[in-house]
Structures are given as C-alpha cells and as structure tokens.
C-alpha positions in Angstrom: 83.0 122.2 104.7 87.0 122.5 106.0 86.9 120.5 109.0 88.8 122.0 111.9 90.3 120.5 115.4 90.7 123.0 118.0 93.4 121.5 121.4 92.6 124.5 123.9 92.4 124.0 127.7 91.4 127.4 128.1 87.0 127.5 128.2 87.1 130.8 127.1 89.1 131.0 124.4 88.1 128.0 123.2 84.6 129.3 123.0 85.7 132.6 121.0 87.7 130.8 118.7 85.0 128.3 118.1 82.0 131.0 117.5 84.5 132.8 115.4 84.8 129.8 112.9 81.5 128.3 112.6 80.4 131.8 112.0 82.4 131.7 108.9 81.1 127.8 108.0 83.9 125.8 109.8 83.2 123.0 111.5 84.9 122.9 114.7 85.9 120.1 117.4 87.1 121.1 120.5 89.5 118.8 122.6 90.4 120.3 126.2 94.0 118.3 126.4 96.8 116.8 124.0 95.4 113.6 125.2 92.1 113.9 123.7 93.3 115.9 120.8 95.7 112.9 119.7 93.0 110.4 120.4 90.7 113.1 118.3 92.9 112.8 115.1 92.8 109.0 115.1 89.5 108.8 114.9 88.3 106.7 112.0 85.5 109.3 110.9 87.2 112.0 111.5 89.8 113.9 108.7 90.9 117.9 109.4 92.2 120.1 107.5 93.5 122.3 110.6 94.6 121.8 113.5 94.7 124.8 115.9 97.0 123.6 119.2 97.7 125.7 121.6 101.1 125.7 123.0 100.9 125.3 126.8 98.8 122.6 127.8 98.4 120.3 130.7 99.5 116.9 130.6 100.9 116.7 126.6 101.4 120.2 125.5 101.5 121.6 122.3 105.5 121.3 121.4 104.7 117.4 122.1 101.8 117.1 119.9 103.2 119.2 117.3 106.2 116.7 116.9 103.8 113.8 117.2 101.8 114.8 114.3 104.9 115.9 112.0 106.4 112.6 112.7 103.0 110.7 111.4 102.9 110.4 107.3 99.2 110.4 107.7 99.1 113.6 109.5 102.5 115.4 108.8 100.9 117.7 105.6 97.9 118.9 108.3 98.5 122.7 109.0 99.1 123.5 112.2 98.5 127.1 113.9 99.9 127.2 117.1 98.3 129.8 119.7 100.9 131.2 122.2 101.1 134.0 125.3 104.9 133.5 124.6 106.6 135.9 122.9 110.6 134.6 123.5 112.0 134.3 120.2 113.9 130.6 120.8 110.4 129.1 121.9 108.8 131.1 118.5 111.7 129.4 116.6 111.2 125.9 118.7 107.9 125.8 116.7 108.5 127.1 113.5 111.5 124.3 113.2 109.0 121.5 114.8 106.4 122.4 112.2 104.1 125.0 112.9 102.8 126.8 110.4 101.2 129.9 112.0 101.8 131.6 115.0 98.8 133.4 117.0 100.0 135.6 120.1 97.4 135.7 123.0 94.7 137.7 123.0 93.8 136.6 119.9 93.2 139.0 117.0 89.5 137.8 115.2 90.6 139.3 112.0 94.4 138.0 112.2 92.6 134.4 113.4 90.2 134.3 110.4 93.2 135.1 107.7 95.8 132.6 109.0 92.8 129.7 109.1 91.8 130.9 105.6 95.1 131.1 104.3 96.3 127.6 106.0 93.3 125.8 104.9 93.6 127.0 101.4 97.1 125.8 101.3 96.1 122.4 102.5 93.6 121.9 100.0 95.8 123.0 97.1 98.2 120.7 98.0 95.5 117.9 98.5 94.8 118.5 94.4 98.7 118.5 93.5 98.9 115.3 95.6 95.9 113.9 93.5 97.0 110.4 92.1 98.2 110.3 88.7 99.4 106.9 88.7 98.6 105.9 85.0 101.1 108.9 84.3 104.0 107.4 86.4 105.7 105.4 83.8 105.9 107.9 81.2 107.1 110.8 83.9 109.9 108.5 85.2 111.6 108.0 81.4 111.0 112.0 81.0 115.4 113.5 80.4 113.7 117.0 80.1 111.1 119.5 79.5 110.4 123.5 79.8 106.9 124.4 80.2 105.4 128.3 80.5 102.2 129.5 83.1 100.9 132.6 83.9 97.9 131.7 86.2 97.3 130.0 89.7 95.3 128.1 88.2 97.6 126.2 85.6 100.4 126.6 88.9 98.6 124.3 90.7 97.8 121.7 87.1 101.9 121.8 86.1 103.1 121.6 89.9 100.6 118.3 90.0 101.9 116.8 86.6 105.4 117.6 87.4 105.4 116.2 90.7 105.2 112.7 89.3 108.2 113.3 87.6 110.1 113.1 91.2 110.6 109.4 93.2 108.6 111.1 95.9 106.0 112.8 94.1 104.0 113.5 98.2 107.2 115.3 98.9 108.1 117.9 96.5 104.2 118.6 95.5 104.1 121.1 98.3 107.3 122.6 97.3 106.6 122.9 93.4 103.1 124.6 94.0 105.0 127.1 96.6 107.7 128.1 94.6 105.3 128.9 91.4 103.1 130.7 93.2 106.0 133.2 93.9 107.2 133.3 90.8 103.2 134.5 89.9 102.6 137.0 92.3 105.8 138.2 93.6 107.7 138.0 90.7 105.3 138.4 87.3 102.6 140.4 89.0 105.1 142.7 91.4 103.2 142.2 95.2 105.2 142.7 97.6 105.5 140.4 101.3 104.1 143.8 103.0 101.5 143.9 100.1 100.3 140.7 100.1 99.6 140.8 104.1 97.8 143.6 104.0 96.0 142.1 101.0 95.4 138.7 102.6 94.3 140.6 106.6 91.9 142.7 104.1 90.6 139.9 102.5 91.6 140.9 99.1 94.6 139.1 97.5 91.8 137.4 95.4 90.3 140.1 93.7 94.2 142.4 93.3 95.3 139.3 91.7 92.6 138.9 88.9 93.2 142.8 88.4 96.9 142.3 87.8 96.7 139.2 85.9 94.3 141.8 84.0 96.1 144.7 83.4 98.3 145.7 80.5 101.4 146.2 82.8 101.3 142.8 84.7 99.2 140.4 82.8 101.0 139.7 79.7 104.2 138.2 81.6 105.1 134.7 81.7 106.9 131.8 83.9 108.9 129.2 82.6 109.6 126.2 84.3 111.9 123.3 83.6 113.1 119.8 84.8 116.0 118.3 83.6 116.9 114.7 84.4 120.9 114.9 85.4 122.9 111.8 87.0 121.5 110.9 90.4 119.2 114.3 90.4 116.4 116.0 88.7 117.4 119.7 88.6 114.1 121.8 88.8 114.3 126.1 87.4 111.7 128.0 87.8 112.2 131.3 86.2 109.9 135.1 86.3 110.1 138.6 84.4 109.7 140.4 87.7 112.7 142.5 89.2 114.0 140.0 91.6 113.8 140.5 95.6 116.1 139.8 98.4 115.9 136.2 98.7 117.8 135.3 101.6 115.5 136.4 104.6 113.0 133.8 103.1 115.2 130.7 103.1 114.5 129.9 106.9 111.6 130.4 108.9 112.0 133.4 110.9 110.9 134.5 114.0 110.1 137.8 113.1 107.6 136.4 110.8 106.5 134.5 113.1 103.3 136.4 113.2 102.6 136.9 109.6 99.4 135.2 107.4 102.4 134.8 104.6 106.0 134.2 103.9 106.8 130.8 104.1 106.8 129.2 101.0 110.3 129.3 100.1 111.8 128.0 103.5 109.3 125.2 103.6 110.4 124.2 100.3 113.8 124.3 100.9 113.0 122.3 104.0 110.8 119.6 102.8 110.6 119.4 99.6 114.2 119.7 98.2 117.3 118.6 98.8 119.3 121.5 97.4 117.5 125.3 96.7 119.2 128.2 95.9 117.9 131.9 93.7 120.3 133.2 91.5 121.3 136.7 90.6 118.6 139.5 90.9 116.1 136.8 92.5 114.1 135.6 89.7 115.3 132.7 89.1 115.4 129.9 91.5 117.2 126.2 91.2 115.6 123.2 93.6 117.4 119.7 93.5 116.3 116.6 94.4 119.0 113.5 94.8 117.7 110.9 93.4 120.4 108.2 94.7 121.1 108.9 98.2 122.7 105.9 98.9 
C-alpha cells in the first residue's frame, strides 16, 4: 500500500485530502507543520512514497522543506506535490526549479488530486525497480565500448533503462532519466499520443487501457525503439531513437510554468536536469542524444 505524508496546516483540507486517498487505499499521515513533517520523514519506521506539502505554512513553510528534502540523498527521489492558493508565475517557477513535481492550485480539484498522486506514485515506484541493485552486473557494464538494443513495450522500458543504468558511474542518477526518456519515445513517439492526449487520458483514468490498444493495433503496434550507448573518451553518449513524426521539443526542455498544473510533461526537463549532463533532440524530434561526463575533474 503507497504510503503517503500529507504537511497541511489547514484542518479542513487536510481532512478532504485525507478521506480522498484512503478512499482509494492510500495510507495517509498527516503533519500540521514543516516541523513535524521533517521530524515525520526521519522516522525510522516510516518510508513514503509521496509527500504532499503545502506551500505556505507556519513556522518552516513549504519552499523550506522542499529544499530540505531535495538536498537529502535519502529523500531527494521522493515526489513531491506542492499545494498552492498562489497563482504568480515566479513563485510557480520557484518550486518547479526547487523540486516540485506537481502543482495543485487551491480549492483542490478531487479528480485533478487523485491523477497527480497516481501518476507521481507510479513514477516513484518505477524508478524504485530501475534503481534495483544489480551489482553482480557492474563489472561487466563498466568494460561495455558499445551496444544498440530495440523495445517496443513499457514493460521491457523499464528492464533496459534498469540494465543500462549500470552502465553509467552513477547508475541512482541517470535511472530516472533513462526510464523517462523511453517512455517518450513509446508513447509519444511510436504510439503517436499527444501531451493534450495523454492528460486527458491520464484525468480520465485511461492512459492504461489507450496504450494496450495502440501497442495492439496494426497502425501503431508494430513500431520499434532503438536505443544505444556508446563509450566515448571521458563520456558515455546515450541515443534513443523512435518511428514517430517528431514534435516540438523545446517547450519540454525546462519546467514551465504554464505546466505547472498538468498530471504530465516533465520527463524530458527532469532528465536534462538530473540525470544528464548534456541533452539535446535532433531534427524532426525523434531522436534524442543525452551525455554523461564521466571525468569532471
């Protein structure tokens, strides 16, 4: 059961939000201040898989926790949703470059809630399986000059972006990004959904099913994704490459504020942010190049 912690002075809304997600089997903590929220998290029995903080508390508000917890290996790769009555776009942007994941605007919407939990959680726990230890593979992966590989599922995504991650000194760090950047290629690229598609798929609960039809049907299922690393001087040179049309790339390279709001779209900036240390597309937008320097000295 996806274990959630809820930071929300508000008795009311922390109620809501509460009934809302043990109605759909979370299990929910509550903490009224960043104080006890923080003390919450270091908890010996305790290990969430969301954190929902809401922006303006007393004492230790949410900006401050939200740094706090990026800054902490142990809980940096915990999803954070960040409730807000602000609206400004510099304090939407103050939290999107501090960490936050999700953006909820007060009132909150139960529909909008549910999908942006769903969606966060699922992300978390993906990346928990990529990050699985595969020591006993290390030695081999580290003499590896090159290799190509093909997918076609989420499924073998999430298996290649795990084995390939342990090609990389930093195998934690550029999991996420891996497992992001071939999931595009899947659905936006190979099986042709759209960013407006797949939120209205995701706020109808749907992606799931429109996916397996896709991957199904005569016009989508039989195309392919290629991925290869290549083991340069002082890099490993990652392309990940789709048989879709391409799409306009460069709104997606930074989390926007406009966005903001959104259960989806921020794949690609978090990889280029954390993951790599050079990511570009190339022509029509099916075909993306993610570095990692492997001597930064």
């Amino acid at each position: 059961m996806p274990r959630i912690l809820l930071i929300e002075d508000d008795t009311f809304i922390a109620k809501m939000i509460s009934h809302v997600l043990t109605e759909e089997g979370y299990e929910v903590d509550h903490s009224v201040d960043g104080e006890s929220g923080w003390k919450a998290l270091h908890q010996v029995d305790c290990s969430y898989d969301l954190v929902v903080l809401d922006r303006q508390l007393p004492g230790m508000d949410g900006m401050m926790i939200l740094r706090m917890l990026k800054a902490e290996p142990e809980f940096s790769a915990i999803p954070v949703i960040m409730e807000t009555g602000l609206t400004d776009r510099s304090d939407i942007k103050e939290g999107l470059s501090a960490g936050a994941h999700y953006y909820l605007t007060k009132p909150l919407d139960k529909t909008l809630l549910l999908t942006v939990v769903e969606a966060a959680i699922q992300q978390y726990q993906q990346l928990n399986t990529v990050k699985e230890d595969a020591s006993d593979l290390a030695l081999i992966c580290s003499s590896v000059e090159q290799l190509s590989m093909r997918f076609q599922t989420h499924e073998q995504a999430i298996r290649l972006a795990k084995a390939l991650s342990r090609l990389y000194p930093d195998p934690n760090r550029v999991a996420l990004g891996l497992h992001e950047l071939m999931i595009n290629a899947i659905e936006h690229g190979n099986l042709g959904i759209s960013y407006d598609e797949k939120k209205a798929l995701l706020l109808a609960g749907t992606l799931s099913e429109e996916l397996e039809k896709r991957q199904a049907s005569v016009q989508w299922g039989q195309r392919e994704a290629r991925v290869s690393v290549s083991r340069e001087k002082e890099r490993l040179v990652l392309m990940i490459e789709d048989e879709g049309d391409g799409f306009d790339w460069e709104p997606y390279m930074e989390l926007q504020a406009e966005r903001a709001f959104d259960p989806n779209g921020r794949g690609i900036a978090m990889a280029r942010m954390s993951s790599f240390d050079q990511l570009a597309y190339q022509g029509r937008g099916n075909v993306v190049e993610a570095v990692v320097l492997t001597n930064k000295g």
